[in-house]
N, CA, C and O of each residue as an XYZ file, in Angstrom:
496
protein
N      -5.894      1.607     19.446
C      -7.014      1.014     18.759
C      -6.754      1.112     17.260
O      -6.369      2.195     16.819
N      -6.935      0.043     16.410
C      -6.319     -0.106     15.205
C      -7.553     -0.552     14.350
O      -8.201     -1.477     14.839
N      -7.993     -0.035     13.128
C      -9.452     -0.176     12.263
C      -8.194     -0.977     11.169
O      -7.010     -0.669     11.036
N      -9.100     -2.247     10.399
C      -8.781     -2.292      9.365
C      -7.659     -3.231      9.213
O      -7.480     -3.586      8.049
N      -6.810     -3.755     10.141
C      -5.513     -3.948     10.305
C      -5.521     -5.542      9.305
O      -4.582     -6.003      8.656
N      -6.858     -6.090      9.473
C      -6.970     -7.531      9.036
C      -7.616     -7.822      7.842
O      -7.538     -8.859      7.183
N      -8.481     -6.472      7.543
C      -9.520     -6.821      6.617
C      -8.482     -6.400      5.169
O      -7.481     -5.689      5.086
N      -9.187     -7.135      4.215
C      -8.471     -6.833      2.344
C      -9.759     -6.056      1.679
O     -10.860     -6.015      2.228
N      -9.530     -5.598      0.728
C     -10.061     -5.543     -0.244
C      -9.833     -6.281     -1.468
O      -8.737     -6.803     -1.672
N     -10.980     -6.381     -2.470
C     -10.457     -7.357     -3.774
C     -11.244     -6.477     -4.826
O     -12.446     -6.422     -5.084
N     -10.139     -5.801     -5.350
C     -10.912     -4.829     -6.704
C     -11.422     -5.615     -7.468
O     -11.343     -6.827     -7.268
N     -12.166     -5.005     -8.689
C     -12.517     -5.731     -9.624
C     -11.742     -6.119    -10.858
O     -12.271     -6.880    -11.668
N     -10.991     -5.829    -10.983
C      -9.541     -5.634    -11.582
C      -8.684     -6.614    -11.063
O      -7.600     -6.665    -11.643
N      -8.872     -7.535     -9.995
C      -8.113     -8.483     -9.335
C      -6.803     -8.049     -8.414
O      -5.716     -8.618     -8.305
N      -7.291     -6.853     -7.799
C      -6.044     -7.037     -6.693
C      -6.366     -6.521     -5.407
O      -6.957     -5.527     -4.984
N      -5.732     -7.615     -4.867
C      -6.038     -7.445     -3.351
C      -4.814     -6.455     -2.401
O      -3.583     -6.461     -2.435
N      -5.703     -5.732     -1.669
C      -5.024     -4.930     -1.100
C      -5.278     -4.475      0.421
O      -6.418     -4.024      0.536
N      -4.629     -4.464      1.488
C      -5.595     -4.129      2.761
C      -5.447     -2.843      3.000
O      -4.485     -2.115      2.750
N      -6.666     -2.558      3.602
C      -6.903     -1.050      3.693
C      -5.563      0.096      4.315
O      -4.533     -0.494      3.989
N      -5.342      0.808      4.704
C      -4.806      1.917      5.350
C      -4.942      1.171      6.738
O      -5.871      0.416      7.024
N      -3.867      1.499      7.565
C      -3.918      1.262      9.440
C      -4.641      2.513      9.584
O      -4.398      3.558      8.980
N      -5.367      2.350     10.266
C      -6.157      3.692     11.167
C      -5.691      3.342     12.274
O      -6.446      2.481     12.724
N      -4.380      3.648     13.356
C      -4.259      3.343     14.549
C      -3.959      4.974     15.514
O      -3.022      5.769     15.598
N      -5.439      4.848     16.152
C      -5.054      6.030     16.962
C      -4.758      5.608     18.302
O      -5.468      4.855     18.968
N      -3.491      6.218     18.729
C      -2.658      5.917     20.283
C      -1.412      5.251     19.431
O      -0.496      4.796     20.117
N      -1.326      5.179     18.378
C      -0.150      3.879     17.805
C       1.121      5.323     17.499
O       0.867      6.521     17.370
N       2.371      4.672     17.461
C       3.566      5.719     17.236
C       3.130      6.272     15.878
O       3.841      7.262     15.701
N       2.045      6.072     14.495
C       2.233      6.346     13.648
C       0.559      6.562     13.235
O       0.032      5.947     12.308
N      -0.056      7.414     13.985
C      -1.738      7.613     13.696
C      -1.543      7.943     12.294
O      -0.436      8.233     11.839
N      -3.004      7.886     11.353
C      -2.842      8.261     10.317
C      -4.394      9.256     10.288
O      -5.335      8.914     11.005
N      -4.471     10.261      9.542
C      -5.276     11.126      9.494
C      -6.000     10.686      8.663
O      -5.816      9.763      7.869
N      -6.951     11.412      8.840
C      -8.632     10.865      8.018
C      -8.025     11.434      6.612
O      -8.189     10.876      5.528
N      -7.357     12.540      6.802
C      -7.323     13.270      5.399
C      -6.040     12.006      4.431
O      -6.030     11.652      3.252
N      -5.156     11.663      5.552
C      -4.295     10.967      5.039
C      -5.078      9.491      4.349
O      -4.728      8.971      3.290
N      -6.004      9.085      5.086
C      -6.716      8.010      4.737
C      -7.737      8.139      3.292
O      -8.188      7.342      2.469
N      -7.800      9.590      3.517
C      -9.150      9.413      2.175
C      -8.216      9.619      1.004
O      -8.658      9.565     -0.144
N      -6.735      9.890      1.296
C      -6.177     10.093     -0.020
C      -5.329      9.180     -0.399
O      -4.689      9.173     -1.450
N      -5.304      7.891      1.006
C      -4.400      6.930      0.439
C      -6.220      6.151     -0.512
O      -6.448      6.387     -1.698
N      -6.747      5.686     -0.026
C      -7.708      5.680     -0.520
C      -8.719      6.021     -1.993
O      -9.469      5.293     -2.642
N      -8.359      7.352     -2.126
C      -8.444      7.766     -3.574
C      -7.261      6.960     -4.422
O      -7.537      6.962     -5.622
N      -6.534      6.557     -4.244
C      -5.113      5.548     -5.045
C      -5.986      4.618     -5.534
O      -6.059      4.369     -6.737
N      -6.920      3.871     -4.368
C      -7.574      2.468     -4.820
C      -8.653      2.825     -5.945
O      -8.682      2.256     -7.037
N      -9.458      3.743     -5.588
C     -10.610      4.510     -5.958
C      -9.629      4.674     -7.695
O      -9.493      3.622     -8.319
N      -9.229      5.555     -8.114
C      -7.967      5.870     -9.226
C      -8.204      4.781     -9.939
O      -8.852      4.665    -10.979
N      -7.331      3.565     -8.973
C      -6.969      2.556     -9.639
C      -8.364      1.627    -10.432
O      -8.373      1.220    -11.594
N      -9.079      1.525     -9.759
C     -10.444      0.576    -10.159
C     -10.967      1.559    -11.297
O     -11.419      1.064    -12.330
N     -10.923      2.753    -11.155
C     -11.083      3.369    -12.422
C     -10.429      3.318    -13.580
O     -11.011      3.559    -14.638
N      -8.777      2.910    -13.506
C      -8.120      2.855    -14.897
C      -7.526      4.262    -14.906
O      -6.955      4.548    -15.958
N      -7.537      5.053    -14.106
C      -6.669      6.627    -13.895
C      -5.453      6.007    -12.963
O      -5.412      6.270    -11.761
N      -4.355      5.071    -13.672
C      -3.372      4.883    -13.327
C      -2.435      6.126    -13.514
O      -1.348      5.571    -13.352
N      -2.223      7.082    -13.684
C      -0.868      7.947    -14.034
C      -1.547      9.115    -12.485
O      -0.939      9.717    -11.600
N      -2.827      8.998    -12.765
C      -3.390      9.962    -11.253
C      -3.050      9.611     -9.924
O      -2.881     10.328     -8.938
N      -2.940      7.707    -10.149
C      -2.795      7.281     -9.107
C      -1.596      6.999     -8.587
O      -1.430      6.938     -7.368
N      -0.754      6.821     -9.348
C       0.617      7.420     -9.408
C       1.129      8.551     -8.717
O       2.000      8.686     -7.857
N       0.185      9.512     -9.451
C       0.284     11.254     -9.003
C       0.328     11.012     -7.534
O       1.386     11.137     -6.917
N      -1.053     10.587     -6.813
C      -1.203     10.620     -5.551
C      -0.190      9.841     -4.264
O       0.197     10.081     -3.120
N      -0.085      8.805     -5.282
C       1.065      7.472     -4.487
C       2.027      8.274     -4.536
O       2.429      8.375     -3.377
N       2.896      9.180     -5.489
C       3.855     10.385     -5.238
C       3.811     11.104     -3.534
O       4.535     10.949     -2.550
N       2.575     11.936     -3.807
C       2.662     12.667     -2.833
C       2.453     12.271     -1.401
O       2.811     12.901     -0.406
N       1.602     10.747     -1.474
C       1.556     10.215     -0.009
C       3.179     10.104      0.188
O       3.557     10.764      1.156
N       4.091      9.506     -0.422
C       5.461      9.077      0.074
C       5.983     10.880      0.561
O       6.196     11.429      1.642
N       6.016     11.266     -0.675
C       6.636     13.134     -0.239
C       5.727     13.439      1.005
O       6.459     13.695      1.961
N       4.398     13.506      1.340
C       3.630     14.781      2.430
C       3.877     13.742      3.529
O       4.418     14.035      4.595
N       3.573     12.863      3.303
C       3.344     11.827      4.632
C       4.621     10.368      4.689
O       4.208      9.208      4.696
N       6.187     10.705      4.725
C       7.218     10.054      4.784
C       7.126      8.645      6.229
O       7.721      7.568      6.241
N       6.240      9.172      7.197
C       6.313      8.790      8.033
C       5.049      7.272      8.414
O       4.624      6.693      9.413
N       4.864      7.184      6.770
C       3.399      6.103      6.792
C       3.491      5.219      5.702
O       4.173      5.527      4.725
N       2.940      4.260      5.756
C       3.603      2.973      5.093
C       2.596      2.848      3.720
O       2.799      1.974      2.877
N       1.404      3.905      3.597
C       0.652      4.036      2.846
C       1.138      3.975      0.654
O       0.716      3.366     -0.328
N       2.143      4.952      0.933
C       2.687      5.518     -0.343
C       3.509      4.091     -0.950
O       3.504      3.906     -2.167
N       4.228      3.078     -0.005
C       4.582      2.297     -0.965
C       3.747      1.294     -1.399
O       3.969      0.589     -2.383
N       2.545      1.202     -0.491
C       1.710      0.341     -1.089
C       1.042      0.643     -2.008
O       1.112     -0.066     -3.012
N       0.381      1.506     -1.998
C      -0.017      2.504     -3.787
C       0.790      2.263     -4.258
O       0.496      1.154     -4.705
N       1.987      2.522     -4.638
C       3.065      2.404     -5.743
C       3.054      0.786     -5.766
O       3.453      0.258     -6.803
N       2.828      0.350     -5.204
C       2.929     -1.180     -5.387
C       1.636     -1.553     -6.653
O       1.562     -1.902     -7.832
N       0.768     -1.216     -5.517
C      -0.945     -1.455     -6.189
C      -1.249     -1.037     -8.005
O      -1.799     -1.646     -8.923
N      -0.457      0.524     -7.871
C      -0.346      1.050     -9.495
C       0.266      0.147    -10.379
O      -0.360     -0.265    -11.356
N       1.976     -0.381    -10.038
C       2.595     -0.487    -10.989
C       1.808     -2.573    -11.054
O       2.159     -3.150    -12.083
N       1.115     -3.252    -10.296
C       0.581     -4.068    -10.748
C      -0.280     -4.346    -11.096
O      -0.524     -5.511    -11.408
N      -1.120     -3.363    -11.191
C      -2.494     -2.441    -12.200
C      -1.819     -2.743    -13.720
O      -2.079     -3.593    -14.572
N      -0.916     -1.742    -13.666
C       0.203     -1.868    -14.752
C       0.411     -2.633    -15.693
O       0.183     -2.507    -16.896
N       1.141     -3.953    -14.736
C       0.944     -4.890    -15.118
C       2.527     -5.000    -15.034
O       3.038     -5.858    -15.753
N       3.486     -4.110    -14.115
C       4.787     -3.778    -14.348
C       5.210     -4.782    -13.130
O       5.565     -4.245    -12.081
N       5.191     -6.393    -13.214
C       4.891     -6.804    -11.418
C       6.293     -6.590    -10.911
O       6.427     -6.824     -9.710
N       7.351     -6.203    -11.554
C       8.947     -6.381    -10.529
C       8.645     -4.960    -10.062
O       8.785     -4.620     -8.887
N       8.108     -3.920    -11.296
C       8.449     -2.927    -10.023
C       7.882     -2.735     -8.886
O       8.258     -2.077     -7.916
N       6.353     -3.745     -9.172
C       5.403     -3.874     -8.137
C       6.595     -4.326     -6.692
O       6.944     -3.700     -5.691
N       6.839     -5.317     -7.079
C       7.777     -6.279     -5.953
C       8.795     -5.575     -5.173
O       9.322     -5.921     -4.116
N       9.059     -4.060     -6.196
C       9.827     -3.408     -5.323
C       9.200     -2.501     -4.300
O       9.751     -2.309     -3.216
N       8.040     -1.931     -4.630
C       7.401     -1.298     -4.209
C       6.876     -1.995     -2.552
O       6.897     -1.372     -1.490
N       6.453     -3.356     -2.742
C       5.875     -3.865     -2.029
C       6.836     -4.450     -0.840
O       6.444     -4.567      0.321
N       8.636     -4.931     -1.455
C       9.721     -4.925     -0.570
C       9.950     -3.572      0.236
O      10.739     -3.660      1.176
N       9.581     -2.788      0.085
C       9.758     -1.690      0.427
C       8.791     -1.397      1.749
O       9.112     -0.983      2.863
N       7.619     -1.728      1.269
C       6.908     -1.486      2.605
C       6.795     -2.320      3.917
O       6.554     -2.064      5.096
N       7.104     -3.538      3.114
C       7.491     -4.627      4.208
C       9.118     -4.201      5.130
O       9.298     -4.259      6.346
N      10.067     -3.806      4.106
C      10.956     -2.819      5.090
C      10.736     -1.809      5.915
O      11.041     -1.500      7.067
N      10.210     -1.433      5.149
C       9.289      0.083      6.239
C       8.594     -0.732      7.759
O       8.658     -0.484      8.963
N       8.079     -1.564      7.102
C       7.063     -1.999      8.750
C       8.041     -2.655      9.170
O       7.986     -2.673     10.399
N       9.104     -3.329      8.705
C       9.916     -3.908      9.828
C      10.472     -3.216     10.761
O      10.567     -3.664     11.904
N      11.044     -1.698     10.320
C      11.586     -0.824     11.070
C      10.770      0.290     12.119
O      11.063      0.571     13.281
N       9.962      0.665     11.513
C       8.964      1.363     12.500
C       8.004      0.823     13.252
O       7.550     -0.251     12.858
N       7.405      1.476     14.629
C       7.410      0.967     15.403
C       5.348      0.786     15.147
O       4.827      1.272     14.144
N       4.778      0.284     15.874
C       3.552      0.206     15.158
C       2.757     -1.152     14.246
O       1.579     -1.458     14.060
N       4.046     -1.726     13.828
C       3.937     -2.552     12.541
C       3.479     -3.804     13.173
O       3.985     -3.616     14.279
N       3.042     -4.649     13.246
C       2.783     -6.071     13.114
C       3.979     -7.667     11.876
O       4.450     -7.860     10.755
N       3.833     -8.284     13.206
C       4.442     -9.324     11.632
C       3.330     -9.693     10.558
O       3.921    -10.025      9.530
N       2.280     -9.748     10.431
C       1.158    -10.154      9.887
C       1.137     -8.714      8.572
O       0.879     -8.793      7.371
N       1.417     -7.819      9.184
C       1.462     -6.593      7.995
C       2.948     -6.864      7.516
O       3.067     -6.915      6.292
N       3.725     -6.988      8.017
C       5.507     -7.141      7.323
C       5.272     -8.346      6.318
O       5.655     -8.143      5.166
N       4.757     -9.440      6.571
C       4.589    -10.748      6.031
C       3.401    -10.609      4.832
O       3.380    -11.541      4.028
N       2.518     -9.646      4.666
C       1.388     -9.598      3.394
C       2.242     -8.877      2.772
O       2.412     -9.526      1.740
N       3.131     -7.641      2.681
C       3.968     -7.037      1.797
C       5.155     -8.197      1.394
O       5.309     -8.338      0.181
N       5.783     -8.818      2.042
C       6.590     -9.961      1.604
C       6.031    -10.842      0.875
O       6.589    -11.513      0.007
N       4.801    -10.884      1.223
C       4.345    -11.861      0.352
C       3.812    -11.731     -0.875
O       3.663    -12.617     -1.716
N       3.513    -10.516     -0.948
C       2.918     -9.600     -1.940
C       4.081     -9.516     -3.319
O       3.948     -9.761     -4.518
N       5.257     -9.043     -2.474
C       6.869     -8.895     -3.522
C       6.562    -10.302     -4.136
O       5.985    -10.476     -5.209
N       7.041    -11.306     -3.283
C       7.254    -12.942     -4.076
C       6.160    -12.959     -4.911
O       6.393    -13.415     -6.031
N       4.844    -12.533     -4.657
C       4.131    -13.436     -5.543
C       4.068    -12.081     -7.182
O       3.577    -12.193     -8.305
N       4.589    -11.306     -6.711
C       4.773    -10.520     -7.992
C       6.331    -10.886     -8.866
O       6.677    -10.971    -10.044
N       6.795    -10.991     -7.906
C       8.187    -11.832     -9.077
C       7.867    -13.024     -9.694
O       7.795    -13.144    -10.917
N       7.669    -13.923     -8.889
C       7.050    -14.868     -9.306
C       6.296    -15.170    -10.827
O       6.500    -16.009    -11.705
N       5.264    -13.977    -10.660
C       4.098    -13.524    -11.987
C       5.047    -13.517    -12.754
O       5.114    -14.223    -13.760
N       6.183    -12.457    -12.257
C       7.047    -12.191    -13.770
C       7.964    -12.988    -14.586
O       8.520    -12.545    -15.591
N       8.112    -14.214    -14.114
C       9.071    -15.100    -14.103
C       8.369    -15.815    -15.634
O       8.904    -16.789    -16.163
């Protein structure tokens, strides 16, 4: 059972982002605790505490290696930023991640792909 898998958010700040997978029974459950702190990233970010949110997008990738959470924060920050290639890397990254682990959807591989292009793109 999977919460969230379809729905976005749209900060006020202009960026869209979809929530955290909550999939419990899935190869890659994610914890409430893991959720409220990928979560605090967005929370961070709409505030303008980009270097915090950073901080946190750090430690989701270090505590929790095994969740696709941390590169999307790092994505979300550095196009807060306004930094969009590194965004694009960030965001290639997670779309690699879901290609390889098991859990993933094409619909989640394909919003991070699409996410990279349209941040190169910006930068162009």
């Amino acid at each position: 059972m999977c919460f969230g898998k379809s729905d976005r958010y749209t900060f006020h700040i202009g960026i869209e982002a979809p929530p955290p997978n909550i999939c419990f029974g899935s190869p890659h459950p994610i914890s409430i605790f893991t959720h409220q702190l990928s979560n605090s990233v967005m929370d961070l970010i709409k505030n303008d505490k980009l270097d915090e949110a950073e901080a946190v997008s750090k430690r989701l990738l270090n505590e929790y290696p095994d969740q696709i959470d941390g590169f999307e924060r790092f994505g979300q920050v550095y196009e807060a930023r306004g930094e969009k290639y590194i965004a694009a890397d960030y965001y290639q990254k997670a779309a690699d991640f879901a290609k390889v682990m098991p859990g993933f959807d094409k619909e989640g591989v394909e919003y991070n792909l699409s996410k990279a292009r349209k941040m190169r793109e910006e930068k162009k």
